[in-house]
PDB file of N, CA, C, O and CB in Angstrom:
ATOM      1  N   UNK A   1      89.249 121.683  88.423  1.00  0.00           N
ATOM      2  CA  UNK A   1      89.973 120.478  88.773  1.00  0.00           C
ATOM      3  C   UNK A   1      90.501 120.630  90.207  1.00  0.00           C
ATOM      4  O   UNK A   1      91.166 121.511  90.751  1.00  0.00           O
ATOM      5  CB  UNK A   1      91.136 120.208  87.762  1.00  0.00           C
ATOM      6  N   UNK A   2      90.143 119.837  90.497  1.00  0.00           N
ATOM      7  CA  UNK A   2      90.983 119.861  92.266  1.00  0.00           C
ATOM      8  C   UNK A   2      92.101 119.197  92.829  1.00  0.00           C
ATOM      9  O   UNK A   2      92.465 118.425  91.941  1.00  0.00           O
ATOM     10  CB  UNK A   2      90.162 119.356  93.308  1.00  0.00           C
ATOM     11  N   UNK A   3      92.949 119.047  93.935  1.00  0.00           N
ATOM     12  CA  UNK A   3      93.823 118.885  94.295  1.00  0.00           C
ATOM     13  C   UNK A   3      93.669 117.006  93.542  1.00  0.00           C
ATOM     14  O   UNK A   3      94.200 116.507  92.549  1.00  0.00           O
ATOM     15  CB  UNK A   3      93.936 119.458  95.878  1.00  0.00           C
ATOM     16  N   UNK A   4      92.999 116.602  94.264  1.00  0.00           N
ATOM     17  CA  UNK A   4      93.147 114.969  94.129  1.00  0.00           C
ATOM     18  C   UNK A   4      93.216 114.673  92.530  1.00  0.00           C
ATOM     19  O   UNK A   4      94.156 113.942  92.217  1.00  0.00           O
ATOM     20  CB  UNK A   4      91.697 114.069  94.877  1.00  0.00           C
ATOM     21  N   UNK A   5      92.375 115.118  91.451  1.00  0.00           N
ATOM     22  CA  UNK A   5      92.679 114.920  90.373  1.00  0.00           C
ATOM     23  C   UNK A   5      93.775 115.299  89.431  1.00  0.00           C
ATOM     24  O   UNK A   5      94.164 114.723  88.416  1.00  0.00           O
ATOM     25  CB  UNK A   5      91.911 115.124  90.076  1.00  0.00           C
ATOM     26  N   UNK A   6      94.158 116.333  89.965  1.00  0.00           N
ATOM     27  CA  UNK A   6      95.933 116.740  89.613  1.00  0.00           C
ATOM     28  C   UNK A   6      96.329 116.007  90.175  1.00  0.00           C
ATOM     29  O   UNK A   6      97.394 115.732  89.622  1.00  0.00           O
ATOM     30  CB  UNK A   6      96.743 118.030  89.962  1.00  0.00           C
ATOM     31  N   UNK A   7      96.208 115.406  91.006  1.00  0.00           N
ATOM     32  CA  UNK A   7      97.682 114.470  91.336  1.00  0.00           C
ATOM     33  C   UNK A   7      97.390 112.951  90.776  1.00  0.00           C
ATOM     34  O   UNK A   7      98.380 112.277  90.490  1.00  0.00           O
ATOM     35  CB  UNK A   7      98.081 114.333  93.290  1.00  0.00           C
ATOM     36  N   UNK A   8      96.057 112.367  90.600  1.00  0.00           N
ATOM     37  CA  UNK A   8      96.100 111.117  89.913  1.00  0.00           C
ATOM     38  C   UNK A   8      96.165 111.485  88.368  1.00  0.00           C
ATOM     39  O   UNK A   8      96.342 110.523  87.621  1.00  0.00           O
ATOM     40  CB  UNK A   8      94.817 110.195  90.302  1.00  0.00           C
ATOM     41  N   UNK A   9      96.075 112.449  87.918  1.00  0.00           N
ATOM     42  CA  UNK A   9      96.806 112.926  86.426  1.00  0.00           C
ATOM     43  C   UNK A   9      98.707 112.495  86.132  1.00  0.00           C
ATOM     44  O   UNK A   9      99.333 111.991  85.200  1.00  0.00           O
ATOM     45  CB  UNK A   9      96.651 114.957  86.450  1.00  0.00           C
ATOM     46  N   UNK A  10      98.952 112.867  87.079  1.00  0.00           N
ATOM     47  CA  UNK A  10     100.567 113.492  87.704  1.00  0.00           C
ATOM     48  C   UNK A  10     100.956 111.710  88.068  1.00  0.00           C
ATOM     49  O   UNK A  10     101.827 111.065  87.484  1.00  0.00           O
ATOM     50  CB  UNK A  10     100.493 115.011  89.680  1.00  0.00           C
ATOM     51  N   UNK A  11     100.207 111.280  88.984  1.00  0.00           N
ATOM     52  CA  UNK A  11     100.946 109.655  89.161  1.00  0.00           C
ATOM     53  C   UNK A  11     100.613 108.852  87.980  1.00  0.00           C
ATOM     54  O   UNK A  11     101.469 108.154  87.437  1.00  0.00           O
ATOM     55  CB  UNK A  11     100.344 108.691  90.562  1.00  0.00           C
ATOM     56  N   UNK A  12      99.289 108.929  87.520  1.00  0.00           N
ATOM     57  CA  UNK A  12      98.931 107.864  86.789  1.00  0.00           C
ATOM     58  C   UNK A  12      98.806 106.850  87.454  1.00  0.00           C
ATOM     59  O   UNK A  12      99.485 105.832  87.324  1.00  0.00           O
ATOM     60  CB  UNK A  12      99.638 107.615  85.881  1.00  0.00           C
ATOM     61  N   UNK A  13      97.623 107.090  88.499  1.00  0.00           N
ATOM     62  CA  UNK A  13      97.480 105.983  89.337  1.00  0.00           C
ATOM     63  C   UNK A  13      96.649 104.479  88.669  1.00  0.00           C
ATOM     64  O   UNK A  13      95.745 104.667  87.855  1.00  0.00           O
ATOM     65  CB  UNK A  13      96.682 106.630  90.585  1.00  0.00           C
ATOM     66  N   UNK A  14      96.921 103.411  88.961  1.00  0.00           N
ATOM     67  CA  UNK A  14      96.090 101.972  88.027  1.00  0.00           C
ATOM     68  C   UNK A  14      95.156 101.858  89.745  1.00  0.00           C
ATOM     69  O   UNK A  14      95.039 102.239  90.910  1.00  0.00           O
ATOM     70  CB  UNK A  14      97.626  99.876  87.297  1.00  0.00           C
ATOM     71  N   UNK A  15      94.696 100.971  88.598  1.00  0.00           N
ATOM     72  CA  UNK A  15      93.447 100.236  89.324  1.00  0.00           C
ATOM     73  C   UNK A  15      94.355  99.268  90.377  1.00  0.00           C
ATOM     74  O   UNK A  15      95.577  99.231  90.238  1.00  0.00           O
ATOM     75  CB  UNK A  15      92.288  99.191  88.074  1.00  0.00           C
ATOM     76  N   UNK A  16      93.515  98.295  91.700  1.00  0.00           N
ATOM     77  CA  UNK A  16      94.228  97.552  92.308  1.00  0.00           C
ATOM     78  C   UNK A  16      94.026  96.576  91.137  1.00  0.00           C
ATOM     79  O   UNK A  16      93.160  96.533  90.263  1.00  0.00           O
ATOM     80  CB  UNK A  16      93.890  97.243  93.781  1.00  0.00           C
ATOM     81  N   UNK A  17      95.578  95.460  91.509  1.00  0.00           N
ATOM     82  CA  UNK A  17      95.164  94.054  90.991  1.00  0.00           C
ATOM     83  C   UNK A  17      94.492  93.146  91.827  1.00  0.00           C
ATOM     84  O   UNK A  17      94.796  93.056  93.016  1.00  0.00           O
ATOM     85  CB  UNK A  17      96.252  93.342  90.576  1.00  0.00           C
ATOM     86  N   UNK A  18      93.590  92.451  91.306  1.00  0.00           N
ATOM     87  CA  UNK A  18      92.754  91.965  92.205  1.00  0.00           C
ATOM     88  C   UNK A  18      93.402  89.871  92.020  1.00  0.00           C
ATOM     89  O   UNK A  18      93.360  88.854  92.713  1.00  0.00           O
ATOM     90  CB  UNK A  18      90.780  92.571  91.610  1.00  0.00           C
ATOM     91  N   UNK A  19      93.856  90.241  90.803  1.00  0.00           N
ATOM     92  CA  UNK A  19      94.161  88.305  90.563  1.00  0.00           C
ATOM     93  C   UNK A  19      94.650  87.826  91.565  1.00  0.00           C
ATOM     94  O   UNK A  19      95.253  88.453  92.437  1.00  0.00           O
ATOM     95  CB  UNK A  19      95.269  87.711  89.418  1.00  0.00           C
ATOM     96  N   UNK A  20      94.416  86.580  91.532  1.00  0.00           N
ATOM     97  CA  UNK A  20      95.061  85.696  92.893  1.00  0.00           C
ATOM     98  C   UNK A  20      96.572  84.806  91.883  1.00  0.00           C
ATOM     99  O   UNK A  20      97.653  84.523  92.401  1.00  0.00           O
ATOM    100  CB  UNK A  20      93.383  84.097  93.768  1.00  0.00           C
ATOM    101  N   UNK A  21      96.351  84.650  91.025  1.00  0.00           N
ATOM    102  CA  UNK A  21      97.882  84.431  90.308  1.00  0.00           C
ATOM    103  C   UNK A  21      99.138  84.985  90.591  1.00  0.00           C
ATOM    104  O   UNK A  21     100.193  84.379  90.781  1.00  0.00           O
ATOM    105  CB  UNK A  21      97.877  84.786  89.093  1.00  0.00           C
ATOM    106  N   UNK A  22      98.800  86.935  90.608  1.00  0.00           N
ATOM    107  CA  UNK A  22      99.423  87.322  91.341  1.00  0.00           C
ATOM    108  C   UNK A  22      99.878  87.480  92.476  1.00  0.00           C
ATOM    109  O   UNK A  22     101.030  87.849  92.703  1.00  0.00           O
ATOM    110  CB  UNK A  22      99.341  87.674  91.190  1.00  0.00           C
ATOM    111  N   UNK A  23      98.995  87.210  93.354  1.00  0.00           N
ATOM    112  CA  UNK A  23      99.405  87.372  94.633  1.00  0.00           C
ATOM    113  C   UNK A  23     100.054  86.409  95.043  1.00  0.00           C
ATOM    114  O   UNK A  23     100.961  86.574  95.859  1.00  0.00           O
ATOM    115  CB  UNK A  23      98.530  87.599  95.429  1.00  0.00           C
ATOM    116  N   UNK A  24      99.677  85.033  94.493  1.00  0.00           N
ATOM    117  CA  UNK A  24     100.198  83.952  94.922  1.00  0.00           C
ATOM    118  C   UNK A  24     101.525  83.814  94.448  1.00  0.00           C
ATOM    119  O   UNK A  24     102.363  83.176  95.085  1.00  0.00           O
ATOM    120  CB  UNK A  24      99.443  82.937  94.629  1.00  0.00           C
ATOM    121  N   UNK A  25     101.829  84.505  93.108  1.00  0.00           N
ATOM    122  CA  UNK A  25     103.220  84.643  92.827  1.00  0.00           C
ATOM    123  C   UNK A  25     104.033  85.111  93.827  1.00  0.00           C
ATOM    124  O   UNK A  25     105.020  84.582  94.338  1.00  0.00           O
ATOM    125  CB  UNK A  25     103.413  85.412  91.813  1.00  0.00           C
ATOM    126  N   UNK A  26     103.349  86.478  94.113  1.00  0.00           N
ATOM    127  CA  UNK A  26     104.159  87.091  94.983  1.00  0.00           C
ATOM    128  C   UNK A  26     104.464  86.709  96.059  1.00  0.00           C
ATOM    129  O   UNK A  26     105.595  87.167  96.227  1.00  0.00           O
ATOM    130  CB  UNK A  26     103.875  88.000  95.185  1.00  0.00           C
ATOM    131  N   UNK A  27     104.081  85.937  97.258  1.00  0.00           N
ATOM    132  CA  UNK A  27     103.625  85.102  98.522  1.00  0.00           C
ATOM    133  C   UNK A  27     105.137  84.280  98.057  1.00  0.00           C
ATOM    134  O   UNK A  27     106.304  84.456  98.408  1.00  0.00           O
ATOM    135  CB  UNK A  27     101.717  84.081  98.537  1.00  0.00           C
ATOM    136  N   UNK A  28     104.568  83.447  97.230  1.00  0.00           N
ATOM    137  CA  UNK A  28     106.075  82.189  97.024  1.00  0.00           C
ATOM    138  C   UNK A  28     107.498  82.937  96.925  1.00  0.00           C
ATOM    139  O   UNK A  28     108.450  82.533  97.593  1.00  0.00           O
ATOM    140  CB  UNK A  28     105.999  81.153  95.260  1.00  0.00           C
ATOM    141  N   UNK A  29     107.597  83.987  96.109  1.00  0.00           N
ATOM    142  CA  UNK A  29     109.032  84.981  95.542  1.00  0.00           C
ATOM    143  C   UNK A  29     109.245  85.187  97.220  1.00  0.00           C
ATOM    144  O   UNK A  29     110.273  84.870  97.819  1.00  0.00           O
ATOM    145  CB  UNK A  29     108.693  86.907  94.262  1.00  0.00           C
ATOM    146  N   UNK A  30     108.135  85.741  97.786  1.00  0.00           N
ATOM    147  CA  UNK A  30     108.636  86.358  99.043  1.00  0.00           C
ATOM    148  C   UNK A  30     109.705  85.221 100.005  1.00  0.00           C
ATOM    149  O   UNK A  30     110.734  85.470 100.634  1.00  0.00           O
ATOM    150  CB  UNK A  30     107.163  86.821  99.952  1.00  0.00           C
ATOM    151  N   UNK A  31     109.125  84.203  99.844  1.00  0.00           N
ATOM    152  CA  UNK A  31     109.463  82.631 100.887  1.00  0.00           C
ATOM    153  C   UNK A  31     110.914  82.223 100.138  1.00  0.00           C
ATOM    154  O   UNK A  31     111.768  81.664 100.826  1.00  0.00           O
ATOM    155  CB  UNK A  31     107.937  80.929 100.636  1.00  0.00           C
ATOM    156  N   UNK A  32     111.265  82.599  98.276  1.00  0.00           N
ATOM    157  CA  UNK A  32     112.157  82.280  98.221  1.00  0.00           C
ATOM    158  C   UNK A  32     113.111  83.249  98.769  1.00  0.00           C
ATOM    159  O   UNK A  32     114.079  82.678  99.272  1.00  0.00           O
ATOM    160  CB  UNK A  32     112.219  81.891  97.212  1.00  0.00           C
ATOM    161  N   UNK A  33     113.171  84.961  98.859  1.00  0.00           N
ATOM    162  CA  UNK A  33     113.969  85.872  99.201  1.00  0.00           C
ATOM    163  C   UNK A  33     114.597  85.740 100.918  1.00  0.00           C
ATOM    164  O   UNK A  33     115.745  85.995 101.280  1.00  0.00           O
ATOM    165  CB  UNK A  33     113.144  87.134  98.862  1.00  0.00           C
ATOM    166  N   UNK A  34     113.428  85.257 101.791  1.00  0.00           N
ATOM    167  CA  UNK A  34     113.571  84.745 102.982  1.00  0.00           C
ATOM    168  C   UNK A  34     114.763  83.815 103.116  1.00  0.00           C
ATOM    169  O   UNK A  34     115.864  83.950 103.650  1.00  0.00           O
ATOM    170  CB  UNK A  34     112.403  84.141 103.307  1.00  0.00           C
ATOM    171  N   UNK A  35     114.015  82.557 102.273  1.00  0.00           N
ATOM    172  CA  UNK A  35     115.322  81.428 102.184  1.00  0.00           C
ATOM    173  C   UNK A  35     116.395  81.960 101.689  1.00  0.00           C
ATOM    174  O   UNK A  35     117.401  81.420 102.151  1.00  0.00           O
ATOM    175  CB  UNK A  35     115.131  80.177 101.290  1.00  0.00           C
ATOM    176  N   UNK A  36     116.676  83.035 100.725  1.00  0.00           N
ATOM    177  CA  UNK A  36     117.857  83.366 100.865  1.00  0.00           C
ATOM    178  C   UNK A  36     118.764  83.682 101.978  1.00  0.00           C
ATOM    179  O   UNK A  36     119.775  83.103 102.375  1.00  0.00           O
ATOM    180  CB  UNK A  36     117.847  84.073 100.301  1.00  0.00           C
ATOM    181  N   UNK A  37     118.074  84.896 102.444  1.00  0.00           N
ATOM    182  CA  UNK A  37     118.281  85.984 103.888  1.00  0.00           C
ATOM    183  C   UNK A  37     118.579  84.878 104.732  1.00  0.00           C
ATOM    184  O   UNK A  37     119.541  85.187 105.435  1.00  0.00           O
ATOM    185  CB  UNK A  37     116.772  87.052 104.575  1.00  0.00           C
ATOM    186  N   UNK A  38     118.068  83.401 105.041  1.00  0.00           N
ATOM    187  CA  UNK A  38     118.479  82.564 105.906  1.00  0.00           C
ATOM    188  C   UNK A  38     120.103  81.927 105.529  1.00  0.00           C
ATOM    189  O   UNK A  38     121.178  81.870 106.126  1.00  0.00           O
ATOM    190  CB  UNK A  38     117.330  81.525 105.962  1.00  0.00           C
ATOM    191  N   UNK A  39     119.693  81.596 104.482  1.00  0.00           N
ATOM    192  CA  UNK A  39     121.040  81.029 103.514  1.00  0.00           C
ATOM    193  C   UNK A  39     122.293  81.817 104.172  1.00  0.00           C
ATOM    194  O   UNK A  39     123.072  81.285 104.962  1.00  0.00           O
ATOM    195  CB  UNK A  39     120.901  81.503 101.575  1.00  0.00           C
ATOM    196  N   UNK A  40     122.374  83.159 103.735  1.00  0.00           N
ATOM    197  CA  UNK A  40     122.890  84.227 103.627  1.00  0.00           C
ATOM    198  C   UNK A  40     123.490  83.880 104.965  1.00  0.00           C
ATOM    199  O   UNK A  40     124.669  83.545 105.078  1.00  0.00           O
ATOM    200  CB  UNK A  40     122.047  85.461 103.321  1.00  0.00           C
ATOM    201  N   UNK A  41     122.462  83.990 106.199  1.00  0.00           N
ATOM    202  CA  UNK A  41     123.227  83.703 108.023  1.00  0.00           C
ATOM    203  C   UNK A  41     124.057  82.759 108.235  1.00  0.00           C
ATOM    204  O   UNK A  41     124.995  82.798 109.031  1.00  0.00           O
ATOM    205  CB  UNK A  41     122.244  83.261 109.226  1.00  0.00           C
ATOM    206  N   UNK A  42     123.621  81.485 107.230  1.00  0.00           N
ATOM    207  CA  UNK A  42     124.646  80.151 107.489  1.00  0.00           C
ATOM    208  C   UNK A  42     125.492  79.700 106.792  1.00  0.00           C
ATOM    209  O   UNK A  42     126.013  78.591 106.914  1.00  0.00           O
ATOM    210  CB  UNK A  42     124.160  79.093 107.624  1.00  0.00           C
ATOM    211  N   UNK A  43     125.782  80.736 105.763  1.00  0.00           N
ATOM    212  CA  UNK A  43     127.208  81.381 104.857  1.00  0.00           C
ATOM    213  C   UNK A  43     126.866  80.402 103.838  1.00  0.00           C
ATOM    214  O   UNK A  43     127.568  79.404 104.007  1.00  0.00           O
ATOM    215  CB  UNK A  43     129.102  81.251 105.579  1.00  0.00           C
ATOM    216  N   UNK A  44     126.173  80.291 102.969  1.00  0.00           N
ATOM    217  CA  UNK A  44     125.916  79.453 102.189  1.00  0.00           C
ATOM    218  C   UNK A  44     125.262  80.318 100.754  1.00  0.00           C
ATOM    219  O   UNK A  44     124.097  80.329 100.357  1.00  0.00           O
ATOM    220  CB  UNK A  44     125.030  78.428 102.970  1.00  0.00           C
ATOM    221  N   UNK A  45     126.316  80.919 100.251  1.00  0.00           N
ATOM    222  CA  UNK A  45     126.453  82.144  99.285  1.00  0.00           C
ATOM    223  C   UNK A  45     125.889  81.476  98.146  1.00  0.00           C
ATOM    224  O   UNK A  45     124.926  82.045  97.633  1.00  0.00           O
ATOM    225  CB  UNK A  45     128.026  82.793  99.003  1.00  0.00           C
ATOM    226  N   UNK A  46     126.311  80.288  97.585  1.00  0.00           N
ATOM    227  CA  UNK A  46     125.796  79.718  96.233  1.00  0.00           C
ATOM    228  C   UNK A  46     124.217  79.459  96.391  1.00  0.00           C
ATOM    229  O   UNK A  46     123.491  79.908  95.504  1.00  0.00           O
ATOM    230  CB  UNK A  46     126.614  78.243  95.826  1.00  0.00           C
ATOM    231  N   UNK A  47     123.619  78.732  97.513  1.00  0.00           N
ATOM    232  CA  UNK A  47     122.196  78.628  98.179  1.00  0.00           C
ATOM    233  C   UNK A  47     121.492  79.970  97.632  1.00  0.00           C
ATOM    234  O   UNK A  47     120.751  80.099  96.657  1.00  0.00           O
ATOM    235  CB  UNK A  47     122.256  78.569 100.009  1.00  0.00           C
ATOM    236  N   UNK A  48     121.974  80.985  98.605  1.00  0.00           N
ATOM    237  CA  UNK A  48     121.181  82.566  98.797  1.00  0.00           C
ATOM    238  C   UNK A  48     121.306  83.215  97.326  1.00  0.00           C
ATOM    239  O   UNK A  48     120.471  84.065  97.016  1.00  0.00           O
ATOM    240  CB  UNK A  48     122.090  83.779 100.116  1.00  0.00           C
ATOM    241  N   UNK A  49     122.444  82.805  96.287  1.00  0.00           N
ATOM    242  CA  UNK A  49     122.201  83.827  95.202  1.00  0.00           C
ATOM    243  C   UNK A  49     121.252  82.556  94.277  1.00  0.00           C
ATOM    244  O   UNK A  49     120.503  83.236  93.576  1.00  0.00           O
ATOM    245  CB  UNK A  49     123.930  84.625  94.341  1.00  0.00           C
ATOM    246  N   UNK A  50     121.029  81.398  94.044  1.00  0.00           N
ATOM    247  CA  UNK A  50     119.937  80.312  93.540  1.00  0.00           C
ATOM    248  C   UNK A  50     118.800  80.754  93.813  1.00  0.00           C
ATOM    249  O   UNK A  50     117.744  80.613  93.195  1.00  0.00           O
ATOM    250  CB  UNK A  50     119.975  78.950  94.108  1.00  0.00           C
ATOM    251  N   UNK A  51     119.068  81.409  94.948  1.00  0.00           N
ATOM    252  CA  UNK A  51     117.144  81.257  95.574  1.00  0.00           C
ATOM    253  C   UNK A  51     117.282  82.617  94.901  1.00  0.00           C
ATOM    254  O   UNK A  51     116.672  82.736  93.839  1.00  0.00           O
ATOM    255  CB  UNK A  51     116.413  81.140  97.806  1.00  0.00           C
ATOM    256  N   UNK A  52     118.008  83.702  95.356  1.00  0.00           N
ATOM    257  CA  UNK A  52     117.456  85.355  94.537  1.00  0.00           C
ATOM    258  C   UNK A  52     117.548  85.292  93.034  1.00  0.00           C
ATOM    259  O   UNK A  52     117.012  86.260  92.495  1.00  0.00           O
ATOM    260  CB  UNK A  52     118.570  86.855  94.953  1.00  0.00           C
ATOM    261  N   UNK A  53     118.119  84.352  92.159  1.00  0.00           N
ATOM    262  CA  UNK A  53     117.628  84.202  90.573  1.00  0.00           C
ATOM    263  C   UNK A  53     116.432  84.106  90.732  1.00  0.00           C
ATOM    264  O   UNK A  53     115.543  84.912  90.458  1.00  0.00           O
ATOM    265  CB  UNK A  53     118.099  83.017  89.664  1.00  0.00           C
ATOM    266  N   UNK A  54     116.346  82.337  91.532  1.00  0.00           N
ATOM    267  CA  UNK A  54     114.842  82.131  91.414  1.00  0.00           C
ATOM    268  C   UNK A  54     113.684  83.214  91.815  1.00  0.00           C
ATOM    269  O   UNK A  54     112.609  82.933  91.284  1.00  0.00           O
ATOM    270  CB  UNK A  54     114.587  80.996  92.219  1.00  0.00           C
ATOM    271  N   UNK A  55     113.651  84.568  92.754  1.00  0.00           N
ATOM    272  CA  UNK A  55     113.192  84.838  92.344  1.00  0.00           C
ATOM    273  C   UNK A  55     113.166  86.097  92.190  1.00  0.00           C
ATOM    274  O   UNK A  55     112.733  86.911  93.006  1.00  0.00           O
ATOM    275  CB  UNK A  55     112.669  84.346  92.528  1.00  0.00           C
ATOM    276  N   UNK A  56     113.692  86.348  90.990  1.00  0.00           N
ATOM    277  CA  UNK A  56     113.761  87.600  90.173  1.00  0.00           C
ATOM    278  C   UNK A  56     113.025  86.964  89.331  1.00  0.00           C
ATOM    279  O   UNK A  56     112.053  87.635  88.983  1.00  0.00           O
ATOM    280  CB  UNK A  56     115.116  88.271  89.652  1.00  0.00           C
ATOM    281  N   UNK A  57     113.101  85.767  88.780  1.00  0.00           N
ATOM    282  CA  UNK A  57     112.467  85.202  87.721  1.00  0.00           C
ATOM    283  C   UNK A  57     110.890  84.699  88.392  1.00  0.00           C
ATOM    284  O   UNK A  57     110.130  84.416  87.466  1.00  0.00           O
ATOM    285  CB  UNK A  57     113.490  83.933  87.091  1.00  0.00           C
ATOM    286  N   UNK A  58     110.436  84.580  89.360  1.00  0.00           N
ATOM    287  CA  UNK A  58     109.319  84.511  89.689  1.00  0.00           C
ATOM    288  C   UNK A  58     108.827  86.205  89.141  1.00  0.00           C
ATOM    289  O   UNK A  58     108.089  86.359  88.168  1.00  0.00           O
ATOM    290  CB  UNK A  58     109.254  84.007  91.295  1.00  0.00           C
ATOM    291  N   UNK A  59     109.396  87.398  89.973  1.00  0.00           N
ATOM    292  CA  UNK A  59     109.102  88.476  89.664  1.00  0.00           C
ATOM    293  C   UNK A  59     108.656  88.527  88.293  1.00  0.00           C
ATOM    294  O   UNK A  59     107.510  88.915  88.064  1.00  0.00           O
ATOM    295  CB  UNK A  59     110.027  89.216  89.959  1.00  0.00           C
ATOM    296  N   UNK A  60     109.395  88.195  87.390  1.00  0.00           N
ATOM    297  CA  UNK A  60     108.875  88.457  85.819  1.00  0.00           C
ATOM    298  C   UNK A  60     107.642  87.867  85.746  1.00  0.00           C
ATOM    299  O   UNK A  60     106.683  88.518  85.331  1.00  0.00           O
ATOM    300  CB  UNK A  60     109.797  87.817  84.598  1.00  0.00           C
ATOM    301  N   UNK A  61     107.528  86.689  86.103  1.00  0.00           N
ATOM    302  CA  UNK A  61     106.039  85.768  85.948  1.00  0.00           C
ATOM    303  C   UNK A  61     104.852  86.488  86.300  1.00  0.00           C
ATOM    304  O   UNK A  61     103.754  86.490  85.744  1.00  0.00           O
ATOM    305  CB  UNK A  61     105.959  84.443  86.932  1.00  0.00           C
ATOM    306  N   UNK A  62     105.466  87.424  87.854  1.00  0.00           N
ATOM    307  CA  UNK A  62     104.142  87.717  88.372  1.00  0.00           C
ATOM    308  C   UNK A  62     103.763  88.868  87.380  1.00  0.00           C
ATOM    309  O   UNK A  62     102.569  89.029  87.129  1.00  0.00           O
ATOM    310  CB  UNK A  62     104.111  88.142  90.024  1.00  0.00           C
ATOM    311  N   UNK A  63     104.672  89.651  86.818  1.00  0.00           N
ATOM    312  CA  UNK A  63     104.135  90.876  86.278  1.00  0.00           C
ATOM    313  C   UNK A  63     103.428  89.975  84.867  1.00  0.00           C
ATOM    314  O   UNK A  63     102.992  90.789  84.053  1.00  0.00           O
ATOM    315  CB  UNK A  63     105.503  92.278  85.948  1.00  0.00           C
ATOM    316  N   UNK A  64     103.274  88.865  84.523  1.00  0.00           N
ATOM    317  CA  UNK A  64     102.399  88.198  83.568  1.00  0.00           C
ATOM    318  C   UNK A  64     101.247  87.507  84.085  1.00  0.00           C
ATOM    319  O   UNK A  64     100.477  87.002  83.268  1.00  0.00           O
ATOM    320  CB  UNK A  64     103.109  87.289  82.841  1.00  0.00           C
ATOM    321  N   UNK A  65     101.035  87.416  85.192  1.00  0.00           N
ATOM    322  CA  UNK A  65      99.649  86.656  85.451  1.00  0.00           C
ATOM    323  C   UNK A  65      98.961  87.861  86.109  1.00  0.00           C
ATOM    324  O   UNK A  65      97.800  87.768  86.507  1.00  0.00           O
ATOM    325  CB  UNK A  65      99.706  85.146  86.518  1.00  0.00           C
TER     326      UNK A  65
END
């Protein structure tokens, strides 16, 4: 056994995901975390924590598509 296969034993490395469900999940979560981070500059605290629910809860979705 050689170096590289001890260590993908050891990580338990997966395959890539290849879906576009996902990615596209991920793409939008990203645009809402942004709009937060903007929120956040123009003190608009109730805005920035709406948008980071929204997406934590995108997060869950993506780990389903």
């Amino acid at each position: 056994m050689n170096e590289l296969d001890s260590a993908e034993n050891f990580f338990n490395i997966q395959p890539k995901d290849t879906s576009k469900g996902h990615f596209y999940t991920s793409l939008i979560k990203s645009i809402f975390r942004i709009g937060a981070g903007a929120a956040l500059c123009f003190g608009m605290l109730f805005t920035a924590g709406l948008l980071l629910i929204i997406a934590e809860l995108l997060g869950i979705v993506e780990e389903l598509v």
